[in-house]
VEXDREN-2710 file (C-alpha; in Angstrom, 1 decimal):
% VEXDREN-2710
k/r/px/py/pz
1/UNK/8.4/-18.2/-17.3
2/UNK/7.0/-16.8/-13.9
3/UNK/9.7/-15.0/-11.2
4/UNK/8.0/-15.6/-8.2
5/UNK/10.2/-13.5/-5.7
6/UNK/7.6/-14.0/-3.1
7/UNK/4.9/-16.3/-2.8
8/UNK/2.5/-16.8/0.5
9/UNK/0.4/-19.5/0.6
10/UNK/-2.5/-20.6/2.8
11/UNK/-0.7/-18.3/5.4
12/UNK/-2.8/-17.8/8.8
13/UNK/-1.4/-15.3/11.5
14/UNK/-2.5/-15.0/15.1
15/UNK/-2.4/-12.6/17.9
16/UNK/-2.4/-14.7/20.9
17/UNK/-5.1/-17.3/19.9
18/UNK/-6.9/-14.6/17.2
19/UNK/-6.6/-15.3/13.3
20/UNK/-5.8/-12.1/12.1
21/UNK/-5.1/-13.5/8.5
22/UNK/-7.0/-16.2/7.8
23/UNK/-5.5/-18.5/4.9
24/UNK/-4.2/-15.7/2.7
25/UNK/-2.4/-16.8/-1.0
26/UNK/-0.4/-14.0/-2.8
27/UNK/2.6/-13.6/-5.2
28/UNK/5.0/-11.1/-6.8
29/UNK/7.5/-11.6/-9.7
30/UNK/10.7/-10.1/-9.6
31/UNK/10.7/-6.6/-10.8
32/UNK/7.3/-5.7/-10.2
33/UNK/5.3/-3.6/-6.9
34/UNK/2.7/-5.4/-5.6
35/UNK/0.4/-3.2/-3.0
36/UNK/-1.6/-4.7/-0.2
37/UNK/-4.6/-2.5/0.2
38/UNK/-6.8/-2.4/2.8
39/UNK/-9.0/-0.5/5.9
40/UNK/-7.4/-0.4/9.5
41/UNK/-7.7/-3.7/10.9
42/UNK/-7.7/-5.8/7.4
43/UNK/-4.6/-8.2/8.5
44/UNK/-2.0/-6.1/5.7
45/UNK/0.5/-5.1/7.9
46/UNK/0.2/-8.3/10.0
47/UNK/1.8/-9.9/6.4
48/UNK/4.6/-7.7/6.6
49/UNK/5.5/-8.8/10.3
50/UNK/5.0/-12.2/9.2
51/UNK/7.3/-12.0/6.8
52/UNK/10.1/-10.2/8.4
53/UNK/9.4/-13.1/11.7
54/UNK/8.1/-10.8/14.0
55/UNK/8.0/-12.4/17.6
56/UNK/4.8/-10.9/18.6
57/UNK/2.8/-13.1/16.4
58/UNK/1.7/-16.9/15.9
59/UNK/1.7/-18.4/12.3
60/UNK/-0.3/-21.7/12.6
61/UNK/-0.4/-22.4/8.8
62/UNK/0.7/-21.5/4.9
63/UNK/3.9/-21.3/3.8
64/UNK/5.7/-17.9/2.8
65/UNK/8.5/-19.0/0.3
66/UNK/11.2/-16.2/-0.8
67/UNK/12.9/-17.7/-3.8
68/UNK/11.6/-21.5/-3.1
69/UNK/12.5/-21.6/0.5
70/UNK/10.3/-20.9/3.4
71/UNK/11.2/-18.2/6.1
72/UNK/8.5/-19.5/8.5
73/UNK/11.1/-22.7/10.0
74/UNK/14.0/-20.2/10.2
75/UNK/16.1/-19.6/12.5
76/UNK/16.6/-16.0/13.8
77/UNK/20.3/-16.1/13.1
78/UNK/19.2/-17.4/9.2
79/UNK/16.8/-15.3/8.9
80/UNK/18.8/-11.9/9.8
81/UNK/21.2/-12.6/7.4
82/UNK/18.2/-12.2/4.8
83/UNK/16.8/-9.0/6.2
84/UNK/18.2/-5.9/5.6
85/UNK/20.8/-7.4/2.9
86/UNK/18.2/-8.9/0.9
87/UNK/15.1/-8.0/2.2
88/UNK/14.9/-4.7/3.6
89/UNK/11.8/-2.9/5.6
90/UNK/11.0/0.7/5.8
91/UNK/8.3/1.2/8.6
92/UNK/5.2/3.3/9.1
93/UNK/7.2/6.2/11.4
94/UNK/10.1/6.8/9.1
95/UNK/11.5/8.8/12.3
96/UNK/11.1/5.3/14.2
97/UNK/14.0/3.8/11.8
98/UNK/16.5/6.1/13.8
99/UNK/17.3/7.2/16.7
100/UNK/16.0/10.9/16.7
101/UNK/19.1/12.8/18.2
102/UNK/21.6/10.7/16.8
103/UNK/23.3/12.3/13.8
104/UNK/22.1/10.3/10.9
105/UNK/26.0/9.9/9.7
106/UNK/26.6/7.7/12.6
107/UNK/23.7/5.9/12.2
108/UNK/23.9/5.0/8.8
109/UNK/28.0/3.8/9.7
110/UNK/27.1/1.5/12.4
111/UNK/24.2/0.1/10.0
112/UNK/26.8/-0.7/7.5
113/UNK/29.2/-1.9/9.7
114/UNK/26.7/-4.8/11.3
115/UNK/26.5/-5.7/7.7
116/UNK/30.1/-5.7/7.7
117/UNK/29.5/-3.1/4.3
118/UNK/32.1/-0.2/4.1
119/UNK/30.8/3.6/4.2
120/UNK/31.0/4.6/0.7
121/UNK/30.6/8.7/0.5
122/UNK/30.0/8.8/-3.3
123/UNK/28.1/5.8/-3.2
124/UNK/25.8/7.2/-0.9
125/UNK/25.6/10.6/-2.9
126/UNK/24.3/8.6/-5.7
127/UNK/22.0/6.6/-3.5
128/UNK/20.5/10.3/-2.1
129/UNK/20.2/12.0/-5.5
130/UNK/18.4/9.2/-7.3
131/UNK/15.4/9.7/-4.8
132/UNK/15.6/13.4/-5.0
133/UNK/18.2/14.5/-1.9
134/UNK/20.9/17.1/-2.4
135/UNK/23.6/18.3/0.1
136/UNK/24.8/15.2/1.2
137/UNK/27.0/16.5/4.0
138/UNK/24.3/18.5/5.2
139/UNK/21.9/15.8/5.9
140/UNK/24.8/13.3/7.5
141/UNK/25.2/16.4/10.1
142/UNK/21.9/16.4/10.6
143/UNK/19.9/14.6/13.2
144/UNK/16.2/13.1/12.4
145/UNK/13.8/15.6/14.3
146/UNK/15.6/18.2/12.7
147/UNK/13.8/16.9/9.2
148/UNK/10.4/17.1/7.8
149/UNK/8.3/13.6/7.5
150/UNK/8.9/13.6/4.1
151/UNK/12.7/13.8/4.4
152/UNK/13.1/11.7/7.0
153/UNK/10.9/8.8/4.6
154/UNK/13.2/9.7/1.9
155/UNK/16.6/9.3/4.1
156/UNK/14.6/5.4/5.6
157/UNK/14.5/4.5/1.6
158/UNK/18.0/5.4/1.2
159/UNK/19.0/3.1/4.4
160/UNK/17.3/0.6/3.2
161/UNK/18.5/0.5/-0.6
162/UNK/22.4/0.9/0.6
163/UNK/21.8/-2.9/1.2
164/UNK/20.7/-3.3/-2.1
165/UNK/18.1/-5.6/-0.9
166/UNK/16.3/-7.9/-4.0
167/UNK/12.8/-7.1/-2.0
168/UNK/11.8/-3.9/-0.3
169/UNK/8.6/-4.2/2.4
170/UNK/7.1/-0.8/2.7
171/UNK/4.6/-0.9/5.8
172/UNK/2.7/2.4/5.2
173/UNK/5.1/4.4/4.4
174/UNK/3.1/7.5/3.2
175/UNK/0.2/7.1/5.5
176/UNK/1.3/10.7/8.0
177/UNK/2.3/12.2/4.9
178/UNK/0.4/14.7/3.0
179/UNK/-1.0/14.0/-0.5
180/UNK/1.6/15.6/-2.5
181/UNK/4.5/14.2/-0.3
182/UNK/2.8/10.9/-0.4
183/UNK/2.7/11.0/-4.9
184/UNK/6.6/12.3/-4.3
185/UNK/7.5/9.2/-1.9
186/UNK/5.9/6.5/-4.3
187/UNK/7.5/8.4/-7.8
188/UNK/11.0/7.8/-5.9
189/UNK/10.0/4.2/-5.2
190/UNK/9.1/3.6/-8.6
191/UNK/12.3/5.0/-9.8
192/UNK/14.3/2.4/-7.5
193/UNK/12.6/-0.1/-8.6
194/UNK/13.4/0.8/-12.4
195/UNK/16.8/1.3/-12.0
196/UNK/17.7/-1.4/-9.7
197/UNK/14.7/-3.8/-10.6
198/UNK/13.8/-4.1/-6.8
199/UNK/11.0/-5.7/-5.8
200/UNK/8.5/-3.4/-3.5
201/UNK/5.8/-4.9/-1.3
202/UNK/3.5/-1.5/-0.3
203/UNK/1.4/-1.7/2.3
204/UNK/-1.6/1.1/2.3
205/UNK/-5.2/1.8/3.0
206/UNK/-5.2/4.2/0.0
207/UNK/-5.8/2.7/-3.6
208/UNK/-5.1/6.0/-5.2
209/UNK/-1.5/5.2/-4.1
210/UNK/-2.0/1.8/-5.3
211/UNK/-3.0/3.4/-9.1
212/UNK/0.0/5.5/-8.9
213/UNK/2.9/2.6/-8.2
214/UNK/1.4/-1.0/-8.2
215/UNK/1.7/-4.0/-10.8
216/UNK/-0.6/-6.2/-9.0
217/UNK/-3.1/-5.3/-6.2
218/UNK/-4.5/-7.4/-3.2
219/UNK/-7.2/-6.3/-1.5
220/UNK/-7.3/-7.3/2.4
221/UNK/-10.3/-7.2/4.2
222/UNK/-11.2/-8.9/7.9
223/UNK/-8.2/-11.0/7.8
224/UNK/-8.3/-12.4/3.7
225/UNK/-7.3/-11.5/0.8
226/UNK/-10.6/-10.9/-1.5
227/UNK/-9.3/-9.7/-4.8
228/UNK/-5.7/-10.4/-5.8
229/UNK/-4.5/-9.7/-9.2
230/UNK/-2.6/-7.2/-11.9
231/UNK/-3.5/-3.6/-10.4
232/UNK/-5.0/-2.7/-14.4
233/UNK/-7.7/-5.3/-13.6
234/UNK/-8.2/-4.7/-9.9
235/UNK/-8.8/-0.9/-10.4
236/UNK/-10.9/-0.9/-13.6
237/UNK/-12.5/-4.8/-13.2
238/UNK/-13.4/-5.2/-9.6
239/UNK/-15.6/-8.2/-8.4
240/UNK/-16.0/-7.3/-4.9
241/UNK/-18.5/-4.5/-3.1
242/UNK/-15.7/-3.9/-1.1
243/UNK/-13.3/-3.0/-3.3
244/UNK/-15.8/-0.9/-5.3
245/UNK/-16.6/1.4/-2.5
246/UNK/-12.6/2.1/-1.8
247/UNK/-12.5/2.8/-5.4
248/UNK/-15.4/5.3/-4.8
249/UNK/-13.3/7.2/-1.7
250/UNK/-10.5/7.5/-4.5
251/UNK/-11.8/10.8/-6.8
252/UNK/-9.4/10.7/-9.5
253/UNK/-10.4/7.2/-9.9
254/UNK/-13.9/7.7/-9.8
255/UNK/-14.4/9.8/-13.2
END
């Protein structure tokens, strides 16, 4: 039987009076990454602020159900209780998720604390180690600008999965990053997702990150989704020209 932790249905999003997503329908089970993919432009991150009720946008239509119940009619109060407990967000600037000369040991308190969670020490040193931090103290003293990109994205995943959220939006999250840091980022989302069965929503422009960490795959393009399905298919199958040339900017794909 189908798990549908998500599921967005006819949803239309406008800037002002502008459809930026026009009707989109997607899903993911519980358990799995699903990857919105798309150019600059395509409406992909416009889902992730519609999902987590950003004020800056208009949804005129659709539905987007998490577990059965629609987060479009909420209220903000309701729908902060869901976000960052069980739906957490890591953002495109991984520095923007802190302040940057704020040591990140009082920052990640006074998250907890408006959660009304306790600090845990050794629950954070598992937390760190799982997606490939050592010297736990160390980083606490630290403050963000005194980290690499990389470090800093690694230290937003942690804050995030301290909440133990059941869905995890990732709004391009490896985009600044280099290649290599980029593989590393996604190989420690994969391994939170297998040991806590999270559910990951990725948004990228990059379908070689896609190959590397998704279960299903919808392609965004001018505002609708054109290809939604499992990622085997998308990459290997595709229907649309559009899709076929971002296959073609992928090499490793490509032989």
């Amino acid at each position: 039987m189908q798990d549908r932790i998500l599921e967005i249905k006819d949803l239309q999003i406008a800037y002002d009076e502008e459809l930026a997503v026009k009707g989109a329908n997607l899903f993911v089970e519980r358990g799995e990454v699903l990857c919105i993919v798309g150019e600059s432009g395509s409406g992909k991150s416009t889902v992730i602020r519609a999902i987590t009720g950003n004020k800056q946008i208009k949804i005129p239509g659709g539905q987007i159900l998490f577990e059965g119940k629609d987060l479009i009619p909420l209220k903000n109060r309701e729908r902060q209780k869901l976000l960052g407990t069980r739906i957490g967000l890591i953002q495109q600037n991984p520095a923007g998720a802190f302040n940057p000369i704020r040591k990140i040991d009082k920052q990640f308190r006074e998250t907890l604390k408006s959660h009304r969670l306790p600090f845990l020490k050794e629950e954070l040193d598992k937390m760190f180690t799982s997606i490939g931090l050592k010297n736990t103290t160390d980083i606490l003293k630290s403050r963000p600008y005194e980290m690499s990109g990389g470090m800093n994205q690694r230290i937003a995943i942690a804050a995030a999965m301290l909440m133990d959220p059941e869905l995890l939006l990732c709004d391009e999250i490896t985009s600044a990053l280099d290649v290599t840091t980029a593989i590393s980022v996604t190989d420690e989302l994969l391994r939170v997702k297998n040991e806590h069965r999270t559910t990951i929503i990725l948004v990228t422009h990059n379908l070689g990150i896609a190959a590397n960490i998704a279960d299903r795959i919808a392609i965004m393009s001018k505002g609708e989704v054109i290809e939604f399905d499992k990622a085997d298919r998308i990459l290997h199958d595709p229907q649309k020209e559009y899709t076929k040339n971002l296959l073609r900017d992928v090499p490793k794909l490509s032989s």
